[in-house]
Backbone atoms as SQL, in Angstrom:
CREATE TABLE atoms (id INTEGER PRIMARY KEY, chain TEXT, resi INTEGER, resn TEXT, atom TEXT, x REAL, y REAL, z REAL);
INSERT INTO atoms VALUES
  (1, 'A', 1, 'UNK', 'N', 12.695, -55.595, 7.343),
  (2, 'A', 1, 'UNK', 'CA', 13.471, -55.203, 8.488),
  (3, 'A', 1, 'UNK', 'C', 13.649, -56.417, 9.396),
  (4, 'A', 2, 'UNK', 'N', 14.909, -56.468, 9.967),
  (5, 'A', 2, 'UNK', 'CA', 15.160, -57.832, 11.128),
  (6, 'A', 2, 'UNK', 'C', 15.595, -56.852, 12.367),
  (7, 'A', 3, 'UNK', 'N', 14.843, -57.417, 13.273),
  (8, 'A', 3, 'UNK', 'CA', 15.357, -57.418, 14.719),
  (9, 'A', 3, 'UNK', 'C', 15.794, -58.314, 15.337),
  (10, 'A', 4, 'UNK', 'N', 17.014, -58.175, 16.116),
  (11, 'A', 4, 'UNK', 'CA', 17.754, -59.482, 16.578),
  (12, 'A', 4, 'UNK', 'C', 17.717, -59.196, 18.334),
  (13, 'A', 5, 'UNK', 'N', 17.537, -60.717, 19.021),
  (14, 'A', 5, 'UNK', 'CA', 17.611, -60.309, 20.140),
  (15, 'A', 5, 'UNK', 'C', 18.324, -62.080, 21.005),
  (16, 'A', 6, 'UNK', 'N', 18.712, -61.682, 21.591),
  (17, 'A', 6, 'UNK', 'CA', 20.169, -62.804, 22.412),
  (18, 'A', 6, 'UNK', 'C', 19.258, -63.467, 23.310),
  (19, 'A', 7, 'UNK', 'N', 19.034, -64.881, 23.879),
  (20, 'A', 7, 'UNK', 'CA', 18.748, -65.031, 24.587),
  (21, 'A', 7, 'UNK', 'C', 19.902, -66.551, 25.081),
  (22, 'A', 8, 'UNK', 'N', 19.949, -67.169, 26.298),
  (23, 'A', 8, 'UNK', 'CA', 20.929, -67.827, 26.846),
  (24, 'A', 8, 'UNK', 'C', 21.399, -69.503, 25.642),
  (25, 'A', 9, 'UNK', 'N', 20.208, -69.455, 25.689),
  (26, 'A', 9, 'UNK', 'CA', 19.967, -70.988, 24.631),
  (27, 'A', 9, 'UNK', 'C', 20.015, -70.878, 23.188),
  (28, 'A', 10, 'UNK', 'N', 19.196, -69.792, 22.587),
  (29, 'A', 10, 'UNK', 'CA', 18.945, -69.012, 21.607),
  (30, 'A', 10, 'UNK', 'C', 19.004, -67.969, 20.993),
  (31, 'A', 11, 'UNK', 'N', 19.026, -67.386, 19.636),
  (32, 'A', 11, 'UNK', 'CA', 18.573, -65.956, 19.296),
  (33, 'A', 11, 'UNK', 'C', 17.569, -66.099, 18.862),
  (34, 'A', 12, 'UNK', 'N', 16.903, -64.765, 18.761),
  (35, 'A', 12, 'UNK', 'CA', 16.077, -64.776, 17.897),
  (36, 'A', 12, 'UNK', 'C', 15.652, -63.353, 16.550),
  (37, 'A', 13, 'UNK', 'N', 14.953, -63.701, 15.779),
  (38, 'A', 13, 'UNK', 'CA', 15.266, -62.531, 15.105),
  (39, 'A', 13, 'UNK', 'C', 13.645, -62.547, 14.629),
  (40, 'A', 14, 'UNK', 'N', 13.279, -61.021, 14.806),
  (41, 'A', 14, 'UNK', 'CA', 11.633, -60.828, 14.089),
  (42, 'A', 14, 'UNK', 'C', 12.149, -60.522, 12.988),
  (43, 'A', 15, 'UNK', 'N', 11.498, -60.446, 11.795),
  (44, 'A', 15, 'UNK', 'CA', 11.561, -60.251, 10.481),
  (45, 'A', 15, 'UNK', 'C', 10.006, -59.916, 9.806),
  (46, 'A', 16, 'UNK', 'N', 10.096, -59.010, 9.210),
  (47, 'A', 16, 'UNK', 'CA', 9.184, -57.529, 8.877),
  (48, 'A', 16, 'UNK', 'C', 9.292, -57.194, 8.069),
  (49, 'A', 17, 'UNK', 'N', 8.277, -57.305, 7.065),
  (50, 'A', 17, 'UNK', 'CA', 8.754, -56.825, 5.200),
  (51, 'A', 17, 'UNK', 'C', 7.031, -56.366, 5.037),
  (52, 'A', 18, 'UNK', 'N', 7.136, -54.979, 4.910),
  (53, 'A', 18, 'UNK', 'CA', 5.793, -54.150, 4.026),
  (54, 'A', 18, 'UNK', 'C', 5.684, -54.918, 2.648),
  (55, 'A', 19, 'UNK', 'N', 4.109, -55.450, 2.275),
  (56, 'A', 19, 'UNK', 'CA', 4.060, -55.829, 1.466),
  (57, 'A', 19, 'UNK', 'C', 3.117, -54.704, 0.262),
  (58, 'A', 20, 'UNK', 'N', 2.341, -54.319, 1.275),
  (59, 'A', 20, 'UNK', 'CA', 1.679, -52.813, -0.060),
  (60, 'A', 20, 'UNK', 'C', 1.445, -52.112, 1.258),
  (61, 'A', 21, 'UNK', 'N', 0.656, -50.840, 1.368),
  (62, 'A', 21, 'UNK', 'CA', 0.278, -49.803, 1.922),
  (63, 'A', 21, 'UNK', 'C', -0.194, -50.405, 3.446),
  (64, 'A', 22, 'UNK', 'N', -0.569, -51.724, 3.291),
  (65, 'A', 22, 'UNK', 'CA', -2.007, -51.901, 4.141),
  (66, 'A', 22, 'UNK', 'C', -1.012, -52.986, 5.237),
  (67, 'A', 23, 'UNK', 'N', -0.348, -54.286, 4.266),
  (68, 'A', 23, 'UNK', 'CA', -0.291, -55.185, 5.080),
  (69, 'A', 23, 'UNK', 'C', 1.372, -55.620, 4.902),
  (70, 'A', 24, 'UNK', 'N', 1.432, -56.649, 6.221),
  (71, 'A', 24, 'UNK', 'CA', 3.264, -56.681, 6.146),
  (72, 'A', 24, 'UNK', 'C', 3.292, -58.386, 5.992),
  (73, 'A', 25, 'UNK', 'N', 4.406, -58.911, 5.955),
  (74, 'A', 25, 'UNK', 'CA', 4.601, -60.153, 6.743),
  (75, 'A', 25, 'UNK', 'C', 5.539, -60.081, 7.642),
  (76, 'A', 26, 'UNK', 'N', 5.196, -60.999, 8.864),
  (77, 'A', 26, 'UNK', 'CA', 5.842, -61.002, 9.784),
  (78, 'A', 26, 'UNK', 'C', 6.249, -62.577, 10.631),
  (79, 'A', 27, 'UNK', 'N', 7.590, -62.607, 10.926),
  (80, 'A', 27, 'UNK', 'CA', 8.151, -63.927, 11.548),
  (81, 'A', 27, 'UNK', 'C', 8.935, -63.949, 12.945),
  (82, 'A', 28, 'UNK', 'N', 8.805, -65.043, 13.155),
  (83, 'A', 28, 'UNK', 'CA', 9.568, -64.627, 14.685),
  (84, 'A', 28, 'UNK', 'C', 10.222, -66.372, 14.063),
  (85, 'A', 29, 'UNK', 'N', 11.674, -65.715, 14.745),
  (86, 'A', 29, 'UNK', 'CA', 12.031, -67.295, 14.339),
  (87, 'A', 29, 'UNK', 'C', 13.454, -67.263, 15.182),
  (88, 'A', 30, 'UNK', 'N', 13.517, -68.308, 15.698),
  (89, 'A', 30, 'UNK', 'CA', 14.667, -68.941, 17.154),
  (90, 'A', 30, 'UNK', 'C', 15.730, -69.892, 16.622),
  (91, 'A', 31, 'UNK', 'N', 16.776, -69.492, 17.046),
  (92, 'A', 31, 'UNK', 'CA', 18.200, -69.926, 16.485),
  (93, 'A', 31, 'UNK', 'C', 18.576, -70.847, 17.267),
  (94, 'A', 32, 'UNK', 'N', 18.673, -72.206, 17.364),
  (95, 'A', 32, 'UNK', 'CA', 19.527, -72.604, 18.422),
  (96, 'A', 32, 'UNK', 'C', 21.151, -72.340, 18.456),
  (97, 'A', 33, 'UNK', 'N', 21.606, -71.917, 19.372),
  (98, 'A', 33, 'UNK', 'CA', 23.472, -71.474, 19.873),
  (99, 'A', 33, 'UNK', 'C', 23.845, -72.430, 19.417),
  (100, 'A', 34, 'UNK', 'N', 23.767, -73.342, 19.895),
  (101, 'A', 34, 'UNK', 'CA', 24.377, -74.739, 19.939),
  (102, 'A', 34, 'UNK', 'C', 24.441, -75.374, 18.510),
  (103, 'A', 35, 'UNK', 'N', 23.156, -75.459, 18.188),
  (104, 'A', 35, 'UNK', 'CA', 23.260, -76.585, 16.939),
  (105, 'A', 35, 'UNK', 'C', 22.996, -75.854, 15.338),
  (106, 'A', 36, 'UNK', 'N', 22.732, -74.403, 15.816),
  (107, 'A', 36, 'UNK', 'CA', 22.595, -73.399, 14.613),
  (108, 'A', 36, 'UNK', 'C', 21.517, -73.607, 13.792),
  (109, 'A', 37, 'UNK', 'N', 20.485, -74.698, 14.583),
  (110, 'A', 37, 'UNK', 'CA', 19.291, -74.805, 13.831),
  (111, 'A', 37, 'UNK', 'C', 18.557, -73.766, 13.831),
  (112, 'A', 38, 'UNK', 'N', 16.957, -73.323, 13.083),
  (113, 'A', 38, 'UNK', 'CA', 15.803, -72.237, 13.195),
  (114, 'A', 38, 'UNK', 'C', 14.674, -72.935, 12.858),
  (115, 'A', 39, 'UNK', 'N', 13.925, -72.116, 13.531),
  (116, 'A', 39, 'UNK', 'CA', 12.528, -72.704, 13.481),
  (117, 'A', 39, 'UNK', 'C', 11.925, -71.660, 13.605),
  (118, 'A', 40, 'UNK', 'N', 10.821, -71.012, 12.478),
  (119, 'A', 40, 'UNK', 'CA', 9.594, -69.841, 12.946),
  (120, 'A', 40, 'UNK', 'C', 8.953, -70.410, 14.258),
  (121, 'A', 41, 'UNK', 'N', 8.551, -69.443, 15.274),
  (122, 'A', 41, 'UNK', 'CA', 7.957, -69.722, 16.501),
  (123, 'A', 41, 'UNK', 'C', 6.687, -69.482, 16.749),
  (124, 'A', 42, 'UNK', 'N', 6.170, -68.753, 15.563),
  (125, 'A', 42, 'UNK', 'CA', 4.962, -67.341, 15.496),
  (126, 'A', 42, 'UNK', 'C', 3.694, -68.674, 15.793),
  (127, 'A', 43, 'UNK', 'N', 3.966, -69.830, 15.584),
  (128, 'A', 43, 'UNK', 'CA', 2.638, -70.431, 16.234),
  (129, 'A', 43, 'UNK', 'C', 2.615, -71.448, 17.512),
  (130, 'A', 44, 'UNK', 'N', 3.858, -71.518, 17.760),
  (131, 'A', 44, 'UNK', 'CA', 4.239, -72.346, 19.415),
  (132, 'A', 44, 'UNK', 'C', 3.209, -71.622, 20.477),
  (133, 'A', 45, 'UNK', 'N', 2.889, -72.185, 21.044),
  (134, 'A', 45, 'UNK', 'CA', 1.090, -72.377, 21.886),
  (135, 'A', 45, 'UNK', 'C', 1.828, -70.673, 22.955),
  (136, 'A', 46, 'UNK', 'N', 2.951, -70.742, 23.370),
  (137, 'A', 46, 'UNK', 'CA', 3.516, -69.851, 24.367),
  (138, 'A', 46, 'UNK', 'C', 3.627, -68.609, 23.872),
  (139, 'A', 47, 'UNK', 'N', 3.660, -68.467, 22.280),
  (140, 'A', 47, 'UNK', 'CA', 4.402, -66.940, 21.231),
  (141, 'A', 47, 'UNK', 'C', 2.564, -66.615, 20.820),
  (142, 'A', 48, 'UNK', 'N', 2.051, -67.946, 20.986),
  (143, 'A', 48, 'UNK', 'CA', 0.479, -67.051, 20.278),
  (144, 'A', 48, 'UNK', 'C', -0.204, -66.498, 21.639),
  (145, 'A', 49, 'UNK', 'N', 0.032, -67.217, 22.795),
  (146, 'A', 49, 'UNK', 'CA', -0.813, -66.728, 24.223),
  (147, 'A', 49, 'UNK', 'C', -0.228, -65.215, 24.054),
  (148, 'A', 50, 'UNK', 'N', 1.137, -65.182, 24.107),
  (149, 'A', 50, 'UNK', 'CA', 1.894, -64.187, 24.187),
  (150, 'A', 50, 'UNK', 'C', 1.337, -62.984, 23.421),
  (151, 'A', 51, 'UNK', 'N', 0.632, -62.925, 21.891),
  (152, 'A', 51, 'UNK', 'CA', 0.730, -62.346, 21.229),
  (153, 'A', 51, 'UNK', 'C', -0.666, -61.721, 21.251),
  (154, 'A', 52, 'UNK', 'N', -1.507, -62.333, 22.052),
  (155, 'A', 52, 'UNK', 'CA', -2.967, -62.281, 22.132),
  (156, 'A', 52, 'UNK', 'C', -4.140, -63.157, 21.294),
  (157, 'A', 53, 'UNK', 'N', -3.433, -63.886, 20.790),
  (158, 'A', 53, 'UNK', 'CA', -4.171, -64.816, 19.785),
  (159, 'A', 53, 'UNK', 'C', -4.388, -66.452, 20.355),
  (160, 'A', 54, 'UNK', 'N', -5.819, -66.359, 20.421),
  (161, 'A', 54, 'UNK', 'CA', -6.623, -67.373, 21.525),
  (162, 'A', 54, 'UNK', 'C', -6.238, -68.857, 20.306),
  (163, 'A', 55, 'UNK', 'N', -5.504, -69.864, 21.044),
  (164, 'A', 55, 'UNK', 'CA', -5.210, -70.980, 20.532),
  (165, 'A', 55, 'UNK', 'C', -6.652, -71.315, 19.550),
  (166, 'A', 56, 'UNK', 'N', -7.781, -71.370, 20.046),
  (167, 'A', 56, 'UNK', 'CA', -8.911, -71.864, 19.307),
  (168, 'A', 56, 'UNK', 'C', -9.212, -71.450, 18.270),
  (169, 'A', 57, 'UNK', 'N', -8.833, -70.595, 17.553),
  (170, 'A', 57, 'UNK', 'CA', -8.993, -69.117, 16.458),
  (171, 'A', 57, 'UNK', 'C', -8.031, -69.369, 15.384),
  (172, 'A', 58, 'UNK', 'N', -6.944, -70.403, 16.063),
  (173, 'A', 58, 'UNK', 'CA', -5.534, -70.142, 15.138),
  (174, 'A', 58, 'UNK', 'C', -5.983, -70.414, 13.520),
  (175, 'A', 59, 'UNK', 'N', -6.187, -69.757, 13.011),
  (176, 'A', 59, 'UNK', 'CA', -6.332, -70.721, 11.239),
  (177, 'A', 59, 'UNK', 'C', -5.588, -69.330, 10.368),
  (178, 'A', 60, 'UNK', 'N', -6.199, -70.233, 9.214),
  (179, 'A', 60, 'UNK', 'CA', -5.974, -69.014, 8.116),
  (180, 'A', 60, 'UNK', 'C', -4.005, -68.034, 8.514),
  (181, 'A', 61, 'UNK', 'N', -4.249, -67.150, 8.509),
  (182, 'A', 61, 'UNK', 'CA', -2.836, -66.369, 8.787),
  (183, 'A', 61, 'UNK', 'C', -2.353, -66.644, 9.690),
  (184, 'A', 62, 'UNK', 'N', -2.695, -67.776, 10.866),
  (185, 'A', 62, 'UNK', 'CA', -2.025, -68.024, 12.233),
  (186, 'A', 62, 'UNK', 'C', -1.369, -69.190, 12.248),
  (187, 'A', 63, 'UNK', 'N', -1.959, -69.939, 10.809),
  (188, 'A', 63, 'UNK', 'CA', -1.173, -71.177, 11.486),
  (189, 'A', 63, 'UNK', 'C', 0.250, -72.034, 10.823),
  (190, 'A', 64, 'UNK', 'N', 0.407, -70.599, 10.223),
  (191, 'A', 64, 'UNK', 'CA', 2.214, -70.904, 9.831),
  (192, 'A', 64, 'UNK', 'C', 2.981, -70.316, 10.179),
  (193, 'A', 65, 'UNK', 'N', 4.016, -70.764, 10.649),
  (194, 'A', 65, 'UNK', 'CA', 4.933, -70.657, 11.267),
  (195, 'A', 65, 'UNK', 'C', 6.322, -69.523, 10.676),
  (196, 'A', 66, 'UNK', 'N', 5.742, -69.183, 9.390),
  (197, 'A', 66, 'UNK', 'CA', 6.484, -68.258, 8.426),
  (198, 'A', 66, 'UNK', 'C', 5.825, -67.645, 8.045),
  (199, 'A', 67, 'UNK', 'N', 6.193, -66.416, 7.987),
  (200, 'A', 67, 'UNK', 'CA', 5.526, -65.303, 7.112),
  (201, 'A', 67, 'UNK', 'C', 3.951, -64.701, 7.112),
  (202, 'A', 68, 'UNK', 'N', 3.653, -64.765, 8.016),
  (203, 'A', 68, 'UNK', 'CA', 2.347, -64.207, 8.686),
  (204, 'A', 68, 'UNK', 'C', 1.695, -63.111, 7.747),
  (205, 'A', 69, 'UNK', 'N', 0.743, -62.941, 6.855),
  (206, 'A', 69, 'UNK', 'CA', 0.671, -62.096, 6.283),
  (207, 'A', 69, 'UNK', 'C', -0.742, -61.362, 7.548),
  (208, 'A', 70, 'UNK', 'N', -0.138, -59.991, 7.701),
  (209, 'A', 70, 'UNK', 'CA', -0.787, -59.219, 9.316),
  (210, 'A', 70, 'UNK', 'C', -1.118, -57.892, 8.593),
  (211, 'A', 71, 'UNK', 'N', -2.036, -56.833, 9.104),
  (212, 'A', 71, 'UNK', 'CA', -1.874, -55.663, 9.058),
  (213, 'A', 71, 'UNK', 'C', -0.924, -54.911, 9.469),
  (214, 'A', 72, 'UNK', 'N', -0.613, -53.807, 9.075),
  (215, 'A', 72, 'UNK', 'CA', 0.399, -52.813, 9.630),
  (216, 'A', 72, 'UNK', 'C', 0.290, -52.745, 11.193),
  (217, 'A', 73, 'UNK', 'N', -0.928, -52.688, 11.443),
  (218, 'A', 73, 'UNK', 'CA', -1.100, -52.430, 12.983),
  (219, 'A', 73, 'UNK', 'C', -1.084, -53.380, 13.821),
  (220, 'A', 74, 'UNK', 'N', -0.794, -54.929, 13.103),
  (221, 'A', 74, 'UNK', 'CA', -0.833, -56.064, 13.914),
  (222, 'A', 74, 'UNK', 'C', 0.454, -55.900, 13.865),
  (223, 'A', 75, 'UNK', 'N', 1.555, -55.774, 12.988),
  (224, 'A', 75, 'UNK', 'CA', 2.882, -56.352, 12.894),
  (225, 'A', 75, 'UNK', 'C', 3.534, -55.058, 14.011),
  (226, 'A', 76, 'UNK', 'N', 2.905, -53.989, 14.132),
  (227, 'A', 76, 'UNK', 'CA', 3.704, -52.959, 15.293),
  (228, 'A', 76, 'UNK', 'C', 3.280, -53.626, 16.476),
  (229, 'A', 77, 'UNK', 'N', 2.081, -53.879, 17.307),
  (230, 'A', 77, 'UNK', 'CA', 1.485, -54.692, 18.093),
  (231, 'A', 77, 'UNK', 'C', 2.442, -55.874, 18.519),
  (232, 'A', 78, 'UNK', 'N', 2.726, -56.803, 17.555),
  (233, 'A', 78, 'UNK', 'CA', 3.655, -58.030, 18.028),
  (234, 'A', 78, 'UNK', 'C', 4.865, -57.850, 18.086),
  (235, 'A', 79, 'UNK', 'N', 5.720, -56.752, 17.294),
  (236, 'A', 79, 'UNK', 'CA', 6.714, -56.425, 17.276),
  (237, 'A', 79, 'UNK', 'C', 7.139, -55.773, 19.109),
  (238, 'A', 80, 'UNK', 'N', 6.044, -55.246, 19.545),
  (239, 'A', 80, 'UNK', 'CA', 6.269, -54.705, 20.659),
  (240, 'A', 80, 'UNK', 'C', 5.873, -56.050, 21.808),
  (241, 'A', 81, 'UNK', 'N', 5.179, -56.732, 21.280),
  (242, 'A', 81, 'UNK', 'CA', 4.615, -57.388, 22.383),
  (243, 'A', 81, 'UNK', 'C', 5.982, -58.838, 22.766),
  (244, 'A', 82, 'UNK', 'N', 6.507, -58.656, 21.351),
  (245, 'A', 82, 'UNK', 'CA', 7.743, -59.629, 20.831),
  (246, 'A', 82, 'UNK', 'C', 8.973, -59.343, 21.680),
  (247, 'A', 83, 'UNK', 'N', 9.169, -57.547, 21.882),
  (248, 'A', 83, 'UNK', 'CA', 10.171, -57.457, 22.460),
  (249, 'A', 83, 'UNK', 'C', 10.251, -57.309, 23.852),
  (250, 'A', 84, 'UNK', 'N', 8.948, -57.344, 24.164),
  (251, 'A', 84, 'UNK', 'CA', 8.685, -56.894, 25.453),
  (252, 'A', 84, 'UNK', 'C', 8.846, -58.502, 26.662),
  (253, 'A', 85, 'UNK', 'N', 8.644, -59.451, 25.556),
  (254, 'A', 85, 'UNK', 'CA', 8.728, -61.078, 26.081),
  (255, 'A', 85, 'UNK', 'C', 9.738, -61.878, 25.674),
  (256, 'A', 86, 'UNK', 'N', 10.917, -61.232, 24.564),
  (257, 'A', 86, 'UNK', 'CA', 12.348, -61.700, 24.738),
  (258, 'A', 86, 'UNK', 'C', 13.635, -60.695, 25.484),
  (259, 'A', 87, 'UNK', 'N', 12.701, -59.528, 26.177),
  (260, 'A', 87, 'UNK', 'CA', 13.666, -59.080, 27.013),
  (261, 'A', 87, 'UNK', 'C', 13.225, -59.258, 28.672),
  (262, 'A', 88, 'UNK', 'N', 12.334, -60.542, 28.567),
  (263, 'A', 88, 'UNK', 'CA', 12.458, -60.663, 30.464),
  (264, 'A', 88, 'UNK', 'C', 12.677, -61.854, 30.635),
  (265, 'A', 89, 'UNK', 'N', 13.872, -61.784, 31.431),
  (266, 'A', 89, 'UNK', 'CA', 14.474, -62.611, 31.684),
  (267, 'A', 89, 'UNK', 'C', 13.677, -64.034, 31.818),
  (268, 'A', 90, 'UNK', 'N', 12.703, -63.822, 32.680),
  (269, 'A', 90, 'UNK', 'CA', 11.808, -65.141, 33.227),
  (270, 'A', 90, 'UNK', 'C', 10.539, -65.752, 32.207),
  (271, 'A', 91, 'UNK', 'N', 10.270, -64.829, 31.284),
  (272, 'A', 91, 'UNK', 'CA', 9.742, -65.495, 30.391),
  (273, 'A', 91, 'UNK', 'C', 10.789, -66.223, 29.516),
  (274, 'A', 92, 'UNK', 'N', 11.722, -65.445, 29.035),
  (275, 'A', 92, 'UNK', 'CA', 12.681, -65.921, 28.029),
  (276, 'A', 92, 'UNK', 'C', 13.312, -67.328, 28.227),
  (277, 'A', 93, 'UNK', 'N', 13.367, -67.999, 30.090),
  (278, 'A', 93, 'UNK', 'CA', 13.875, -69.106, 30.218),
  (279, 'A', 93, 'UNK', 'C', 12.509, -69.796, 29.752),
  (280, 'A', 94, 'UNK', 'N', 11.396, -69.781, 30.277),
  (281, 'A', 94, 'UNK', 'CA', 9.917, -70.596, 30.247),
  (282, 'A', 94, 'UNK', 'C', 10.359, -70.660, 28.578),
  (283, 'A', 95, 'UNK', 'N', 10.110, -69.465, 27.909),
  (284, 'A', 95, 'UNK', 'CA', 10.239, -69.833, 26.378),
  (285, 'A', 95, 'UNK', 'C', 11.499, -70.629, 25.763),
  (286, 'A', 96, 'UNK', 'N', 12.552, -70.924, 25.928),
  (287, 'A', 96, 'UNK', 'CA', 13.120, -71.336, 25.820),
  (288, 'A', 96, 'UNK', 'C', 13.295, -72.787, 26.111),
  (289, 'A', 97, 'UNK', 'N', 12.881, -73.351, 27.371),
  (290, 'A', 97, 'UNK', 'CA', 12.311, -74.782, 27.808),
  (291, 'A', 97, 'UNK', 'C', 11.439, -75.025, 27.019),
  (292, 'A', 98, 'UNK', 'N', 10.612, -74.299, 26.344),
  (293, 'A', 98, 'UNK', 'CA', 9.593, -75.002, 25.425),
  (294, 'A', 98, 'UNK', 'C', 10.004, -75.192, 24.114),
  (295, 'A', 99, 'UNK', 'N', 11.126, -74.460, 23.629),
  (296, 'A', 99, 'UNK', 'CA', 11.963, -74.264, 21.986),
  (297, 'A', 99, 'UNK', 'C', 12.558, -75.898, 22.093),
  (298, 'A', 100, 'UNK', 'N', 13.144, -76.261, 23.577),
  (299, 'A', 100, 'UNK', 'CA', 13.816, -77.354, 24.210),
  (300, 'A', 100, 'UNK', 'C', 13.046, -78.669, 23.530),
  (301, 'A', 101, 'UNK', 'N', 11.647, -78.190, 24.083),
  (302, 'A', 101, 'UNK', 'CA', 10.925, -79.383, 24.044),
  (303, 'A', 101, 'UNK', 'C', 10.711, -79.981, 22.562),
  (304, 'A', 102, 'UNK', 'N', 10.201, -78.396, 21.904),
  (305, 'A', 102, 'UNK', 'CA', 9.533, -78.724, 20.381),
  (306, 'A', 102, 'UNK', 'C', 10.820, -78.986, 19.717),
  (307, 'A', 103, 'UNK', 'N', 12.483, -78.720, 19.603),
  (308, 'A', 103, 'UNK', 'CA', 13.069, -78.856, 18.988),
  (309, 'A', 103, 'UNK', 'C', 13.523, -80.555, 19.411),
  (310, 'A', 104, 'UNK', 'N', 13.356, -80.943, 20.540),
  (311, 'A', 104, 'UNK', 'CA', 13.577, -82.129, 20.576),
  (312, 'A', 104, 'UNK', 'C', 12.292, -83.397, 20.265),
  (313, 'A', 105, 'UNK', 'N', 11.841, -82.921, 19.142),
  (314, 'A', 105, 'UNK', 'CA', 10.590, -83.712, 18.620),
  (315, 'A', 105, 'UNK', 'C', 10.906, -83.186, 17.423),
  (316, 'A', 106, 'UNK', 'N', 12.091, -83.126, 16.498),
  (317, 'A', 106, 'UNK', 'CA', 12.645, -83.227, 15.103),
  (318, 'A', 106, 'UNK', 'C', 12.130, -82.186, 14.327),
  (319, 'A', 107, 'UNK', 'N', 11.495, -81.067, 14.893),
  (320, 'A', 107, 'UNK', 'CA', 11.045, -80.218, 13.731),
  (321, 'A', 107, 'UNK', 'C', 11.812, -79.315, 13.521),
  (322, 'A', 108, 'UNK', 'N', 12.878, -79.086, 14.042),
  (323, 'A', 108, 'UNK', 'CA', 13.708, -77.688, 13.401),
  (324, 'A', 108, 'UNK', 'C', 14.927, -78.798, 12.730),
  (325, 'A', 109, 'UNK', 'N', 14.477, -78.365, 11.036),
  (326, 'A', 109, 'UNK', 'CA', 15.264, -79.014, 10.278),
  (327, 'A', 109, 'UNK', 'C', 16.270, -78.336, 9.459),
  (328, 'A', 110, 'UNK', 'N', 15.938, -77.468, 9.300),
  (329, 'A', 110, 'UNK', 'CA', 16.603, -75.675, 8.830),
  (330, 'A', 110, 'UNK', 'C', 17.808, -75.946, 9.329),
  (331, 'A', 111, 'UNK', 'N', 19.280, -76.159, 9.195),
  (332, 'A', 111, 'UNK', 'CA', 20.163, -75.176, 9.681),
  (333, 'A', 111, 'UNK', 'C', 20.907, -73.664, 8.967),
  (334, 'A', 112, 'UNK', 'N', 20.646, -72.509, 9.926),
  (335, 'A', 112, 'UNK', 'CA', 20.929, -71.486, 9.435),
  (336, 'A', 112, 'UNK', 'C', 22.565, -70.853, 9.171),
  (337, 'A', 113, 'UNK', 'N', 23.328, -70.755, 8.214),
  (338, 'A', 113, 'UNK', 'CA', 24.265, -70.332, 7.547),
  (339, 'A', 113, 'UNK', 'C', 24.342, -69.070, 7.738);
């Protein structure tokens, strides 16, 4: 499943695929308008505070940026916690100044078609 959501600089889209009974994968990943690049976000220091996941902890399933393999009950959890922080306005600029920053340090190499 994809959820898409608009923001001034960016889109973004969660992406959600059941993998058996128990567990899903899950992505959060930011479009730039402009240059049509993407980049998964699910470990940018601002999307993990966001998500409840203490920077010091990040390993194992946290620290890629694609495809998160989560429980069912984590991927409803971020899914909500996801939409709840690309629909306010004032986080969405803060997050976005930071997409600014990391995309202008060459890592979104992806352009999306």
């Amino acid at each position: 499943m994809k959820r898409f959501f608009s923001g001034n600089k960016y889109n973004f889209e969660i992406t959600y695929k059941q993998l058996n009974k128990h567990e899903c994968s899950w992505t959060l990943k930011a479009i730039c308008k402009a240059t049509n690049r993407c980049s998964g976000v699910n470990n940018l220091n601002p999307v993990l505070s966001e998500l409840g996941i203490n920077e010091g902890i990040v390993c194992g399933k946290f620290e890629d940026s694609f495809g998160w393999k989560v429980s069912i009950q984590e991927m409803k959890k971020f899914n909500q916690i996801a939409k709840s922080f690309l629909t306010s306005e004032n986080y969405l600029k803060y997050l976005e100044n930071k997409l600014d920053e990391d995309r202008g340090q060459g890592e979104w190499e992806n352009v999306r078609h």
